[in-house]
DRENKEVEX-253443 format. One line per 3 residues: number of its first residue (from 1); their letters; for each residue x, y, z of C-alpha. Coordinates in steps of 0.001 Angstrom, whole numbers, plus 524288, in hexadecimal, padded with zeros to 5 digits. Layout:
# residues N
NUM) A) X/Y/Z | ...
//
This chain:
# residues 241
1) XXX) C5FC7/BC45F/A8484 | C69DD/BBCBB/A7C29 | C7244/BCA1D/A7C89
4) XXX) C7150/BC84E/A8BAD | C7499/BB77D/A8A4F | C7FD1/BBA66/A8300
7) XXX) C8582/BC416/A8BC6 | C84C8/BBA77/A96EF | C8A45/BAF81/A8EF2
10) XXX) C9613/BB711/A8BBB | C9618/BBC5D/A9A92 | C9676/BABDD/A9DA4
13) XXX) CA0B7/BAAC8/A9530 | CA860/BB580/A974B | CA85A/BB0A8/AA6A6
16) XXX) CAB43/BA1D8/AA371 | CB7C3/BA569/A9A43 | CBF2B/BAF5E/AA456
19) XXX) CB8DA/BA832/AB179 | CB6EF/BB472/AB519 | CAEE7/BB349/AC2D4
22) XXX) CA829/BBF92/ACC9A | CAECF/BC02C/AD8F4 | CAE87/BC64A/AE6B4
25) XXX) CB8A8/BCA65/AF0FB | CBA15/BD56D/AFA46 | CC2F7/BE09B/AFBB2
28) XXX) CC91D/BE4D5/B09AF | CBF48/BEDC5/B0D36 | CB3A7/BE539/B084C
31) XXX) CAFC9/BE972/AFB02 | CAC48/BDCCE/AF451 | CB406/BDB87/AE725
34) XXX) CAF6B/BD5B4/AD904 | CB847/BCFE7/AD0AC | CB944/BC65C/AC346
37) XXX) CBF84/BBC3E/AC50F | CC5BD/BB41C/ABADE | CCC54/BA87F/ABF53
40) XXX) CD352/B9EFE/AB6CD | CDA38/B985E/ABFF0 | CDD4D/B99DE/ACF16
43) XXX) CEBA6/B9853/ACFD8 | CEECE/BA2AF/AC4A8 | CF203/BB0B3/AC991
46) XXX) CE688/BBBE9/AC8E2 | CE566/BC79D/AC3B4 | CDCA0/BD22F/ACA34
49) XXX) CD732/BDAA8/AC0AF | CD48E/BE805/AC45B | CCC38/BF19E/ABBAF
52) XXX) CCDAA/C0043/ABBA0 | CC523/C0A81/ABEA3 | CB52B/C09FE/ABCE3
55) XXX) CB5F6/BFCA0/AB956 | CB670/BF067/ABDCF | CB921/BE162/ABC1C
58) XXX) CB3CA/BE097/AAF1E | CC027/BE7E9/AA9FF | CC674/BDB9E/AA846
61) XXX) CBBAF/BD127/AA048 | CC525/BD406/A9569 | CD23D/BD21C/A9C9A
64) XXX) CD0F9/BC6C1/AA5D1 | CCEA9/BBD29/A9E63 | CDB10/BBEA2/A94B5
67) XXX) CE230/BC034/AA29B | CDC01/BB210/AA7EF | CE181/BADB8/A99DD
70) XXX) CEE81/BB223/AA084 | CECF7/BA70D/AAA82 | CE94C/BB32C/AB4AF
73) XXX) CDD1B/BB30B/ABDB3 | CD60F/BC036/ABE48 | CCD14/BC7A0/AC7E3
76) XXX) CC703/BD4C7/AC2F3 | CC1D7/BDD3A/ACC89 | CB7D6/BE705/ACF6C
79) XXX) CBE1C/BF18A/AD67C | CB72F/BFB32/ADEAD | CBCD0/C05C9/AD6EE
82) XXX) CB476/C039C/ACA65 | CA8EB/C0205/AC38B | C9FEC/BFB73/ABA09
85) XXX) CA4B4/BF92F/AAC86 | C9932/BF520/AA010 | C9119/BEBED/AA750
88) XXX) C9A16/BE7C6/AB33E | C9929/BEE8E/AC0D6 | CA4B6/BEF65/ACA31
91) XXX) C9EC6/BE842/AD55A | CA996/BEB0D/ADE70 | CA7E5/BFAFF/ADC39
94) XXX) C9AC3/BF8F4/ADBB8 | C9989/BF28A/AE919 | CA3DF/BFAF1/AEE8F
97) XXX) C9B27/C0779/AEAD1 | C8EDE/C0184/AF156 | C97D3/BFEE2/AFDC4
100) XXX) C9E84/C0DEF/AFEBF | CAB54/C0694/AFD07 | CB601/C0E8E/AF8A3
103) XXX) CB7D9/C0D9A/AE872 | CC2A4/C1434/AE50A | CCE19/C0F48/ADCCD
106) XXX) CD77E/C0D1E/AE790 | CCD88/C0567/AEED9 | CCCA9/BFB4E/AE661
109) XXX) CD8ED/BF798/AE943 | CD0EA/BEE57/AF57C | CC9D9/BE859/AE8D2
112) XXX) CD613/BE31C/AE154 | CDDA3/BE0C7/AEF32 | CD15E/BD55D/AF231
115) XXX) CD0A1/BD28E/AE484 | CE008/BCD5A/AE532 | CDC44/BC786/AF28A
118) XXX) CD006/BBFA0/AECB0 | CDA08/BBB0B/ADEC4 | CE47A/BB7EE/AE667
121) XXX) CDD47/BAF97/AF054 | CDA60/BA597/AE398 | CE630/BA6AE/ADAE7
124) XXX) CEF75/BA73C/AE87F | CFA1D/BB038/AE269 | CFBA8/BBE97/ADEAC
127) XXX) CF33B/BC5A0/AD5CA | CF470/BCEF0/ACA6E | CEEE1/BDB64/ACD3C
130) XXX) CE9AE/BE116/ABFF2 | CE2E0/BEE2A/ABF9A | CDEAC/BF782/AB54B
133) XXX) CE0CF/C0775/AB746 | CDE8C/C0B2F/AC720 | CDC83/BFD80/ACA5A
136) XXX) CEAA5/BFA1F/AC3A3 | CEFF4/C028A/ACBF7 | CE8D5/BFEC3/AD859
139) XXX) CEFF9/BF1B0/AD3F7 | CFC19/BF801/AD531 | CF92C/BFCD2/AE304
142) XXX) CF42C/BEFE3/AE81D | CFFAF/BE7C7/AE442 | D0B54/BF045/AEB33
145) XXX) D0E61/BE532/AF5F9 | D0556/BDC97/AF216 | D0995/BCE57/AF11F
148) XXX) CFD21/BC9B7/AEBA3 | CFE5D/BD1B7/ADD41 | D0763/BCC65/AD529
151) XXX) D0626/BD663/ACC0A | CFF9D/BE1AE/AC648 | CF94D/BE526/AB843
154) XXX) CF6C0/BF41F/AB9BD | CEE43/BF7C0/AABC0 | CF09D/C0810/AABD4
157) XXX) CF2E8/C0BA3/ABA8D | CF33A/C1857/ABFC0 | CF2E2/C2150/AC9CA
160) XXX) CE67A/C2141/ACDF9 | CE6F3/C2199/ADDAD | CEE46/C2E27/ADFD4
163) XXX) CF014/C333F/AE982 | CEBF3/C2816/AF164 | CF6D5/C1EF1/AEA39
166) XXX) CFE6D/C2057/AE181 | D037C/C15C6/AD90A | D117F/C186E/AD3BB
169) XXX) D1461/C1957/AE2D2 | D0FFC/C0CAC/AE4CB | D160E/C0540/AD975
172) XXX) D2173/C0488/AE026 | D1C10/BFB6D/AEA2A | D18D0/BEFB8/ADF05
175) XXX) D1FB7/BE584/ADEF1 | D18B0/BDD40/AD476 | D186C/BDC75/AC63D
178) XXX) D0F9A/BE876/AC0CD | D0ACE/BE8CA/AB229 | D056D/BF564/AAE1B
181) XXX) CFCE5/BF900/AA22C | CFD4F/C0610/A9AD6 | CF8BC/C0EC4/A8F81
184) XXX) D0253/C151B/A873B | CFE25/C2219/A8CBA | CFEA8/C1D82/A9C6C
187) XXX) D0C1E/C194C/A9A98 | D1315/C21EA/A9E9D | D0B94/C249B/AA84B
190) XXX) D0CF7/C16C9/AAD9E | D1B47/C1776/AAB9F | D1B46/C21BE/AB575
193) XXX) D12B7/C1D45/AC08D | D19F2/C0F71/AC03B | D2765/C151E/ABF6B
196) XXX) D288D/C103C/ACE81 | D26D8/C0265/ACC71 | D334F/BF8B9/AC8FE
199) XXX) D3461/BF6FB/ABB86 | D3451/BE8B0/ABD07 | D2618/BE722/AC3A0
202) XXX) D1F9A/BEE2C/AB814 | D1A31/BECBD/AAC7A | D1586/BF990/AA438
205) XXX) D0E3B/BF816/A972D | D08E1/C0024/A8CB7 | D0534/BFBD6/A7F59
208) XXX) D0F56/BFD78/A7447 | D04A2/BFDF4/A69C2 | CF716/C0711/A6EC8
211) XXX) CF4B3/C1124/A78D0 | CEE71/C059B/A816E | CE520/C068D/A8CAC
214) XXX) CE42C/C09D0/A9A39 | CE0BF/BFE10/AA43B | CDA32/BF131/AA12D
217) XXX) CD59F/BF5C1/A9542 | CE273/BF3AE/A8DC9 | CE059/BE4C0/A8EC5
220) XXX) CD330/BE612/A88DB | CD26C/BE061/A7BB1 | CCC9D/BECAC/A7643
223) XXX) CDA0B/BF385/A79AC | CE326/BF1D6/A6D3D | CEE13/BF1BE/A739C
226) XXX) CEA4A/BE71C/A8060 | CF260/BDCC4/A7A10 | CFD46/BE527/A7CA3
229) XXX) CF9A3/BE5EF/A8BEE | CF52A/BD78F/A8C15 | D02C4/BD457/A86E5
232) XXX) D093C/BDB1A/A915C | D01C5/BD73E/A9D66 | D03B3/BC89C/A97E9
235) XXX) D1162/BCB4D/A98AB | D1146/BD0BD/AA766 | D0A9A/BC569/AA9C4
238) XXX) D15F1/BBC84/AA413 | D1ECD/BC497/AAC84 | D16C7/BC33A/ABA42
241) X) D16D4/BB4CF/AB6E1
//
């Protein structure tokens, strides 16, 4: 029993510290949506924080709190393209399955397209899309000719819709600021499927001093080398103003 007090007490606290709050909005075609969010204060811009695949919201306890310390507001999503993680259930995949919605990656893209819809309608300005492996680059999709994203943080995208999309073909279409995360290894890669966007929108990193990590888990403290990525997002940030 005190095991079990404890774990609620630091669940309280953990809550009260990030104001991290359950929330509900719908997609286009009906699917109702769950998201975190963490509000600091209405009038700053939001981030939408996008997880990658089998997961879900909880991908980001660790990360959006240092990112409300950057005077950002953050939603993290459930998309219906995931699954539960430890102890947390993707509630949006979960009710998606029950209703024989469609689930697959490029679907979600009606989850984060309400989710900027519901941030936008209490910050009133653009929103950073921020997404971690497939989700980073459904980010990338959704903001070609989109005037609500200000920009995007894409943590190790890829290819993953072919041949239904393809990104590099798209790329050319974006017309705001991209920052993009890499391992040593993808790099090249990377290099290669961004080679059609202007030099000026984007922002390519790999760490100088480790291997890294793919996705979100690069700005996890356990990663020695996430000071290296949180340096360089912080400086994007400077940049986007």
């Amino acid at each position: 029993m005190r095991i079990v007090a404890l774990f609620f007490l630091f669940a309280a606290a953990f809550i009260a510290v990030t104001g991290q709050e359950a929330v509900y909005f719908f997609a286009d075609d009906g699917l109702k949506v769950r998201g975190d969010l963490y509000l600091k204060n209405n009038k700053l811009p939001f981030i939408i924080l996008c997880h990658q695949d089998g997961s879900n919201r909880s991908e980001y306890y660790e990360i959006a709190p240092r990112l409300l310390n950057l005077n950002y507001n953050c939603l993290a999503i459930d998309l219906r393209a995931g699954g539960r993680v430890g102890f947390v259930q993707n509630e949006t995949a979960s009710l998606a399955l029950s209703e024989n919605r469609p689930v697959k990656p490029l679907d979600a893209e009606a989850d984060i397209s309400a989710a900027i819809l519901y941030a936008s309608g209490i910050c009133k300005q653009p929103v950073i899309l921020l997404g971690s492996s497939y989700s980073a680059s459904l980010c990338l999709l959704i903001a070609t000719g989109n005037t609500q994203v200000k920009a995007v943080v894409a943590l190790s995208p890829g290819e993953y819709f072919q041949p239904l999309k393809t990104i590099a073909g798209e790329l050319q279409k974006i017309n705001q600021q991209v920052f993009v995360s890499s391992t040593q290894t993808d790099y090249p890669y990377l290099q290669k499927m961004l080679s059609g966007m202007s030099p000026e929108r984007l922002t390519l990193f790999k760490p100088a001093k480790g291997k890294g990590i793919r996705g979100s888990g690069a700005f996890y403290r356990s990663n020695e080398n996430s000071g290296e990525y949180w340096f360089a997002l912080m400086m994007f940030f400077k940049k986007i103003g």
